[in-house]
C-alpha positions in Angstrom: 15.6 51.8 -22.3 11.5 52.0 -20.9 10.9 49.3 -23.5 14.2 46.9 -21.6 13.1 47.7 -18.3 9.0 46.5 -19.0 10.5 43.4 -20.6 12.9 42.4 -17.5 10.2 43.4 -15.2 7.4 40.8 -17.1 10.4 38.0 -17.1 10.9 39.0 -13.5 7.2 38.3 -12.7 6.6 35.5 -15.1 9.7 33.5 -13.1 8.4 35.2 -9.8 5.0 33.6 -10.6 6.6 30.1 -11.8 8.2 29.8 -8.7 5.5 30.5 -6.3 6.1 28.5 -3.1 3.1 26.3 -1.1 2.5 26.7 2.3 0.7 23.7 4.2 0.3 23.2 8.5 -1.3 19.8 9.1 -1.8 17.2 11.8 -0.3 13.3 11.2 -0.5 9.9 13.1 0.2 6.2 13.1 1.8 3.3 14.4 5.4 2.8 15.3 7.4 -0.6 15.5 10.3 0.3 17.5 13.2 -1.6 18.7 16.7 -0.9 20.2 20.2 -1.4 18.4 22.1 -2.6 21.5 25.6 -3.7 21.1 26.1 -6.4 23.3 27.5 -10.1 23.8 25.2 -10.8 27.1 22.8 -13.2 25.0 19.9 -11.0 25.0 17.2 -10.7 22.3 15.8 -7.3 21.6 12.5 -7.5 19.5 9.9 -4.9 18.5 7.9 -2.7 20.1 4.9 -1.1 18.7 3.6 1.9 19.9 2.1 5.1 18.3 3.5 8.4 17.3 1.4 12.3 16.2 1.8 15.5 16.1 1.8 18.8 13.8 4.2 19.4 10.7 4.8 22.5 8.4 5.7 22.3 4.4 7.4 24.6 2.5 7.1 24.2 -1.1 8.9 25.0 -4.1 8.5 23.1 -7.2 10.2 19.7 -6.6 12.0 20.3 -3.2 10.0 21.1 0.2 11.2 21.6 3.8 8.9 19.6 6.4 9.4 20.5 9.9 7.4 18.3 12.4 6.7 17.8 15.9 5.6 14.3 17.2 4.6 12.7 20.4 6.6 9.3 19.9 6.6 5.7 21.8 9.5 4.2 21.4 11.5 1.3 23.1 11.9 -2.6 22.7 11.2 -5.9 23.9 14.0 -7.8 25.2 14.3 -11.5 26.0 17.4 -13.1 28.3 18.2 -16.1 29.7 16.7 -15.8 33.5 13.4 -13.5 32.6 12.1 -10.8 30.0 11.4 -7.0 30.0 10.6 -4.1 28.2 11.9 -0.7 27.3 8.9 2.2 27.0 10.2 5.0 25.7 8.0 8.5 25.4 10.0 10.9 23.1 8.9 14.0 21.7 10.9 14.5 18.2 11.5 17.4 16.1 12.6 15.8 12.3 13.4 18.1 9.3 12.6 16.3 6.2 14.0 17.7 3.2 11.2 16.7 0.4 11.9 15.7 -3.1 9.0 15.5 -5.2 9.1 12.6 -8.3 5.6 12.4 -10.0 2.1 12.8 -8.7 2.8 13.8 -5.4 4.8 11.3 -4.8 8.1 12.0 -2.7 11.5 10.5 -1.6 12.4 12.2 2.3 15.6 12.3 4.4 16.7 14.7 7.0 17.8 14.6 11.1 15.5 14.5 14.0 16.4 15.6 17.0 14.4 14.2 20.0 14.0 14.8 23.7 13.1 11.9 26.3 9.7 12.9 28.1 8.9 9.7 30.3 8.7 6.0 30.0 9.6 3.7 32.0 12.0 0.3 32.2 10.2 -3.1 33.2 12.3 -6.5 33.9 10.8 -9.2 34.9 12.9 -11.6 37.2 12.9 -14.8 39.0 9.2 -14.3 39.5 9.3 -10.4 40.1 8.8 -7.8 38.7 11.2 -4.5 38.9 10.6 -1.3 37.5 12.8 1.9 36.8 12.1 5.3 35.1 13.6 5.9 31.7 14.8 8.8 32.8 17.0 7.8 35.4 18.7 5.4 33.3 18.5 7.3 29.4 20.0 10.6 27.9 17.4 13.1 27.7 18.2 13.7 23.9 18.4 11.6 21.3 19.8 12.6 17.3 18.6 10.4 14.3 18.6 10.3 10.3 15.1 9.6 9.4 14.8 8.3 5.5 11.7 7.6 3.9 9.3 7.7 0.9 5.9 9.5 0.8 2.7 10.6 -0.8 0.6 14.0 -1.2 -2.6 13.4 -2.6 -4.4 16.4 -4.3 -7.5 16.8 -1.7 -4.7 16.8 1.3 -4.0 13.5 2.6 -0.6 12.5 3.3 0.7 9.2 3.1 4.6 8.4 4.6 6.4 5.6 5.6 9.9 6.1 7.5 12.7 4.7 9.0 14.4 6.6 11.8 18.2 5.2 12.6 19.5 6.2 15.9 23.1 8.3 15.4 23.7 9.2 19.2 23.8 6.5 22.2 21.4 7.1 24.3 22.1 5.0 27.9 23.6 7.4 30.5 26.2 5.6 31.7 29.1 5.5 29.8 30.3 2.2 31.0 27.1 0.2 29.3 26.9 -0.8 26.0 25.9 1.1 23.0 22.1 1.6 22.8 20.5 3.5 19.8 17.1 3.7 18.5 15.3 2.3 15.4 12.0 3.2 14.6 9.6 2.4 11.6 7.0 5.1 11.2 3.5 4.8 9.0 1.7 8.0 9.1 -1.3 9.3 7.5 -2.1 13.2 7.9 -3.9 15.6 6.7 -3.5 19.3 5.9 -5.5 21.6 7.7 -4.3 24.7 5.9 -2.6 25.3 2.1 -1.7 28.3 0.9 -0.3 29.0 -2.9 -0.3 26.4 -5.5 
């Protein structure tokens, strides 16, 4: 029986051991190109914005899967071209995504999970007829936003991260009902770094 319970307790450890989780808090940044989905017959001609998004993110690791929570200053928004003028959308969001990780070879990774994000400022422009109005985002936008971010990735031994990402808009995000849809797209490249690793 002693003999049975020294052998479980080595397999316990030995798979205890195997399994050992890594623990990594790290700071990431980069460019966005941004650019609204709008659903609409006016004629308009929405192109992309590029702005900047960073922040902080957390990994948990086991083996192949990891958990990445982040939280990222985003600008976000589009260009838009009509037939009497132009304007722009500027968007500042401040996101909270949940990647779920899978790890392939060589640190290499393959990443999809929500991100929830809140509206923090920005502003509408629309040039008109030779002038120029102006509107805060927030007076026109939801203050919450939900997306699907899906992308690809790279850990590099020494801590460098590597990601590129698509975010696609679930949730309309115009305050009045009566408007058309309006979602956001992003593209994200980001390159971080982590500060802190713990385990293997």
């Amino acid at each position: 029986m002693k003999k049975l319970l020294v052998v479980a307790l080595i397999c316990t450890g030995t798979l205890t051991a195997g399994a050992q989780a890594q623990f990594a808090v790290g700071i990431k940044g980069g460019p966005n190109f941004a650019k609204l989905d709008v659903n609409s017959s006016a004629g308009e001609n929405y192109k992309n914005r590029t702005g900047f998004h960073g922040g902080a993110f957390a990994l948990i690791k086991l083996t192949k899967i990891g958990i990445q929570p982040e939280l990222l200053f985003s600008q976000q928004g589009s260009k838009v071209k009509f037939n009497s003028g132009d304007g722009e959308a500027n968007f500042n969001y401040l996101n909270i995504p949940v990647m779920l990780k899978l790890y392939t070879v060589a640190g290499i990774n393959l990443q999809a999970g929500p991100q929830f994000g809140f509206l923090t400022g920005g502003e509408i422009k629309q040039n008109y007829q030779g002038s120029t109005y102006t509107e805060k985002a927030k007076n026109l936008y939801k203050g919450s936003d939900v997306s699907l971010g899906l992308g690809v990735g790279w850990d590099l031994p020494f801590g460098l991260t590597i990601d590129a990402r698509y975010n696609l808009g679930l949730s309309k995000i115009e305050d009045d009902a009566s408007l058309q849809a309006t979602k956001n797209q992003v593209i994200q490249l980001s390159l971080g770094y982590k500060l802190i690793k713990l385990g293997k």
